[in-house]
C-alpha positions in Angstrom: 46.7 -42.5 -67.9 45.9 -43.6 -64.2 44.6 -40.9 -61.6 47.8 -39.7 -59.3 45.5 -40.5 -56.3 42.6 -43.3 -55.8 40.9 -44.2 -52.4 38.7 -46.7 -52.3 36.3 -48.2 -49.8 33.7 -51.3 -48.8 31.6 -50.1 -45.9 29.1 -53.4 -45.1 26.8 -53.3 -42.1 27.2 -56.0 -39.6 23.6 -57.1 -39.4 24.6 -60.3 -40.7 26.9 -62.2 -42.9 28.3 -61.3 -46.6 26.0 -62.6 -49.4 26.8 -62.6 -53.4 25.0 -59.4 -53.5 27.4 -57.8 -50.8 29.8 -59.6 -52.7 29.6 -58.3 -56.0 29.8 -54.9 -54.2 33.1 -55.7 -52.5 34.5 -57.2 -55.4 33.8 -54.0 -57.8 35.0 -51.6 -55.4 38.5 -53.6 -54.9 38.9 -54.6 -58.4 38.6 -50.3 -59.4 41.2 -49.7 -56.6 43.7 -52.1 -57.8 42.8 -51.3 -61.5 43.7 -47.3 -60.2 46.6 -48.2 -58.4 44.9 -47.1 -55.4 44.3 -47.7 -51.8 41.3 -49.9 -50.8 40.1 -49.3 -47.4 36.8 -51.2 -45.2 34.6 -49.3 -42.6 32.1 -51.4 -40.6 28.8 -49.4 -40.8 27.5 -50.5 -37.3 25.4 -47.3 -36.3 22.1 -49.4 -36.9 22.6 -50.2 -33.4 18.8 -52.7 -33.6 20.0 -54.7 -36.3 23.6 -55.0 -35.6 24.7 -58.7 -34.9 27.6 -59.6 -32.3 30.4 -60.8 -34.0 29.7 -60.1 -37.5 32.1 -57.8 -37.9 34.7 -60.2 -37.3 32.8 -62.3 -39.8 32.7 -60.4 -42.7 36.6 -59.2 -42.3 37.6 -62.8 -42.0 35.7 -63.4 -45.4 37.1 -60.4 -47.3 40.7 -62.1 -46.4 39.9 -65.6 -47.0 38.7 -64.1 -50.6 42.7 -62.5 -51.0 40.8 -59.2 -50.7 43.4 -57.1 -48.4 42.9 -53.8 -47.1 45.0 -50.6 -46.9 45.6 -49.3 -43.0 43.4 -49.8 -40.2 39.5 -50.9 -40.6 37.2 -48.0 -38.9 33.9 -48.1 -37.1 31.2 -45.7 -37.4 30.2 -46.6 -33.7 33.6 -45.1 -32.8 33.4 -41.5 -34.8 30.1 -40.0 -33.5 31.8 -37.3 -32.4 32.7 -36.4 -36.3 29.0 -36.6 -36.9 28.4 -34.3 -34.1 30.6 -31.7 -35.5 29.6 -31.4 -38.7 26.2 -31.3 -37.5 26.7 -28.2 -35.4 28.6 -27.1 -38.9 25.7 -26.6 -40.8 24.5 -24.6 -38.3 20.5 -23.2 -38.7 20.6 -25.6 -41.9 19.3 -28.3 -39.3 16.2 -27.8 -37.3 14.0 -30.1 -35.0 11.0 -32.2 -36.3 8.5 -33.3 -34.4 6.8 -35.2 -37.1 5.8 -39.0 -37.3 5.6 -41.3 -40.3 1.7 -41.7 -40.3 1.7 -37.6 -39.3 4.0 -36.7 -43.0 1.7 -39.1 -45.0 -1.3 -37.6 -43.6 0.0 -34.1 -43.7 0.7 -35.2 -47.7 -2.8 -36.5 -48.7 -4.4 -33.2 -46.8 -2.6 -31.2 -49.6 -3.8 -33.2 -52.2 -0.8 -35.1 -52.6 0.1 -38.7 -52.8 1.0 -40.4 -49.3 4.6 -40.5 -48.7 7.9 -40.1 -46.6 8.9 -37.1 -48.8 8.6 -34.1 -46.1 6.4 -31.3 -46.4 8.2 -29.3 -44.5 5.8 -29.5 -41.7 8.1 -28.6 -38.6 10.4 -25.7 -40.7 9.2 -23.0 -38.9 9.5 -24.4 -35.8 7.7 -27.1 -33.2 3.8 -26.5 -32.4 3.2 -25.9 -28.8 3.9 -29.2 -26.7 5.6 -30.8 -29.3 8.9 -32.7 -28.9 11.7 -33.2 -31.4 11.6 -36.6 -32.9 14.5 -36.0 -35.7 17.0 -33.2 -36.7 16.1 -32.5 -40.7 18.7 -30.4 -43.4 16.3 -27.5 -44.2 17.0 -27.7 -48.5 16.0 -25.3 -50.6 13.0 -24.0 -52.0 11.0 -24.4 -54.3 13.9 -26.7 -56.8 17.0 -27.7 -56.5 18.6 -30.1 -58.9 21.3 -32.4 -58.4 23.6 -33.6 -61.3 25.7 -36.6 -61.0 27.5 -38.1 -64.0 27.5 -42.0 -62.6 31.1 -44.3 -64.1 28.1 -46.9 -64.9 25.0 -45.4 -65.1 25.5 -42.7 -66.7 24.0 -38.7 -66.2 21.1 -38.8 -63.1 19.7 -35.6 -62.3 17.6 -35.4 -59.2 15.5 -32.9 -57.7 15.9 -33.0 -54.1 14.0 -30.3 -52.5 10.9 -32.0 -54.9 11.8 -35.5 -54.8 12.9 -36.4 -51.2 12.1 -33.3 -49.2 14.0 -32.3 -46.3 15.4 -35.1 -44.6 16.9 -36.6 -41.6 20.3 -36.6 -40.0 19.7 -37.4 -36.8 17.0 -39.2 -34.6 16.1 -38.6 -31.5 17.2 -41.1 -29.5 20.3 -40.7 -30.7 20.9 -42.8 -34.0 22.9 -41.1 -36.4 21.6 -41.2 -40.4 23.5 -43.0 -43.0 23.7 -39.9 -45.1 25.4 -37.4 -42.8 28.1 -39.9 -41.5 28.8 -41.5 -44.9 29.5 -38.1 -45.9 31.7 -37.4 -43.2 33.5 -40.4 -43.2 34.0 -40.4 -46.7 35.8 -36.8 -46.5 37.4 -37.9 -43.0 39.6 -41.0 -44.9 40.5 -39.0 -48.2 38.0 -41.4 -50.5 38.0 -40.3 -53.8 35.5 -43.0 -55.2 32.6 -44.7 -54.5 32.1 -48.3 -56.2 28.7 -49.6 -54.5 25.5 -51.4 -55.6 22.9 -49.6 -57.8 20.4 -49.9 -54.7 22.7 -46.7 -53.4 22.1 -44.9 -56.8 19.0 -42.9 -55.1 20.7 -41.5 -51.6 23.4 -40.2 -54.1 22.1 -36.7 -55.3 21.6 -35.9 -50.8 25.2 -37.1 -50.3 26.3 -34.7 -53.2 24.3 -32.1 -51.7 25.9 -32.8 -48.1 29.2 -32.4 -49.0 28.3 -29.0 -50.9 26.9 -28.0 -47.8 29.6 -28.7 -45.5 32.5 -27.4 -47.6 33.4 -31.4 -48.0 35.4 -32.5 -52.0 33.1 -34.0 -54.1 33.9 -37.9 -55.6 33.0 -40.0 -57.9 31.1 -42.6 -58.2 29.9 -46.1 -59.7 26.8 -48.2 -59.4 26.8 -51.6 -59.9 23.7 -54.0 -61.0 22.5 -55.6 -58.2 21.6 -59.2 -57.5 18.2 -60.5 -57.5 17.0 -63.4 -56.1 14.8 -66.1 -58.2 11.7 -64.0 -57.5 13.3 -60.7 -58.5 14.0 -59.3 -55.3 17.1 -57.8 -54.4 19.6 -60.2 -52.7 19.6 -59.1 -49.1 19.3 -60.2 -45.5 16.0 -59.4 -45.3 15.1 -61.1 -48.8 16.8 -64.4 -47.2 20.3 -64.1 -48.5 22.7 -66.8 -47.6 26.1 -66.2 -46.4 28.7 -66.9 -49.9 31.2 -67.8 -47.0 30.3 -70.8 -45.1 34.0 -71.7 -43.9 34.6 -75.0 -45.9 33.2 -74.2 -49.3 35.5 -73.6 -52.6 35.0 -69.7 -52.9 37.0 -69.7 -55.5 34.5 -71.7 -57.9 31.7 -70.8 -55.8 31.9 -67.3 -55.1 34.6 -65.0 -56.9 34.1 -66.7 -60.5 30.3 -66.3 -60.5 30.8 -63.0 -59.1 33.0 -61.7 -61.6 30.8 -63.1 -64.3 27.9 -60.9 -62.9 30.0 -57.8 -63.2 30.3 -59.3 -67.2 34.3 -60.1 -66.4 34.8 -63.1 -68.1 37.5 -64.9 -65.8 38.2 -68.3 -66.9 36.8 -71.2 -65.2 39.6 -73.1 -64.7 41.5 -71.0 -62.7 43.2 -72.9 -60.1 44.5 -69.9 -57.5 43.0 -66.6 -55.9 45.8 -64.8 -56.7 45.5 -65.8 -60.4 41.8 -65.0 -60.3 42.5 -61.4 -59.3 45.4 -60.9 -61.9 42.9 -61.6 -64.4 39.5 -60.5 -62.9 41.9 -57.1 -61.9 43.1 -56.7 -65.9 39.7 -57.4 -67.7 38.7 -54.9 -64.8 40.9 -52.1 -66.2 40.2 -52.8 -69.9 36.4 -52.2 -69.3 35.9 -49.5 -66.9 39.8 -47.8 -66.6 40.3 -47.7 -70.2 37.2 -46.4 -71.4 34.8 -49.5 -72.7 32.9 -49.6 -69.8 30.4 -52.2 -69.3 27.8 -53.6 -71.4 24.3 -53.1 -70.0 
């Protein structure tokens, strides 16, 4: 039986164009909307102000429709709901309090009690800011001295993470202004109904603070799936910085070139002699729904 309700939703950055990696992300999270029934929405993720790139955007929409992958309503831009993030920061209230602490400052605060340098906070600034100190970032206070998050993953099965151990108390917002991917994914997510999140395993780690977010501010909790992520021939993950090529390059045969291998990374074995987008998503879409709708799930 299908869920009554399934919303969906891509969310690339525009810091360059679509790869296969960022493919294969798309792809999974349209093929489990259509295989629900559902709606499949796209948000442009543009509040890394530094590393956004002027008319990518338009870019990687263009490529989702020249791949037949359509979208439900209007796309959104995080750039244009700040005021969201605001709110919800002001929601949780004396949850949130100023750090003054830099990078070198944590890991050296770390090693001085004995433990191994790191960006995990130590809670340096929870009491409040030393004398002549500045805020550089707004941190979620978590508790102490455990708390464990559960998360039974579509893909990857039951991950259990202890975040007040594990990540420490971490940022939603920096000083000058930038707002952090986990506070505004969270309020987005809540802000356009989503029900389910179909991303790359890469994502797996921020899940457990997202979970703990939405707890926090009173938000539904969804569900999610992690997909395998592609590597590049020395093992790295496929990404702009790792020197990812656009899949998209205006005049190749994406069909043959892009959605097939694609599919066959998520282990849907689309024939390679179809002829048609539209066929390749009625079958890609149908071996889809017999692996991870039905129950089978995929073969790792």
């Amino acid at each position: 039986m299908h869920q009554p309700t399934y919303t969906g939703r891509f969310a690339p950055s525009p810091t360059g164009p679509l790869h296969m990696g960022s493919l294969v992300a798309a792809m999974a999270s349209y093929l489990d909307a259509k295989a629900h029934h559902g709606q499949w929405l796209v948000r442009i993720e543009d509040l890394d102000f530094d590393r956004n790139v002027k008319g990518v955007d338009q870019h990687i929409l263009h490529s989702l429709q020249r791949c037949g992958m359509q979208w439900e309503g209007d796309v959104t831009w995080q750039s244009q709901r700040q005021d969201l993030y605001q709110n919800a920061l002001e929601k949780l209230g004396d949850q949130v309090y100023a750090c003054a602490c830099s990078r070198k400052e944590i890991a050296d605060s770390r090693l001085r009690m004995g433990e191994p340098a790191s960006q995990i906070y130590p809670g340096t600034c929870r009491g409040g800011l030393s004398e002549g100190k500045v805020p550089r970032a707004w941190r979620l206070r978590l508790p102490r001295p455990h708390h464990v998050i559960h998360v039974k993953d579509r893909y990857c099965g039951l991950q259990t993470q202890d975040i007040s151990i594990e990540v420490g108390d971490f940022v939603l917002k920096r000083a000058d202004g930038f707002w952090a991917y986990q506070l505004a994914v969270v309020v987005d997510d809540a802000a356009q109904g989503i029900t389910d999140i179909v991303r790359g395993a890469d994502l797996l780690d921020s899940t457990a603070r997202q979970i703990y977010l939405q707890e926090a501010l009173g938000l539904p909790r969804v569900r999610y799936l992690h997909v395998p992520v592609v590597n590049n021939d020395a093992g790295e993950k496929l990404s702009k910085q790792t020197g990812a090529l656009a899949f998209d390059r205006g005049d190749n045969d994406l069909l043959h070139e892009a959605l097939i291998p694609a599919a066959q990374f998520l282990q849907l074995p689309v024939s390679s002699s179809l002829t048609t987008i539209d066929q390749f998503w009625g079958e890609a879409t149908g071996l889809w729904e017999q692996r991870m709708v039905d129950g089978l799930g995929m073969q790792r």
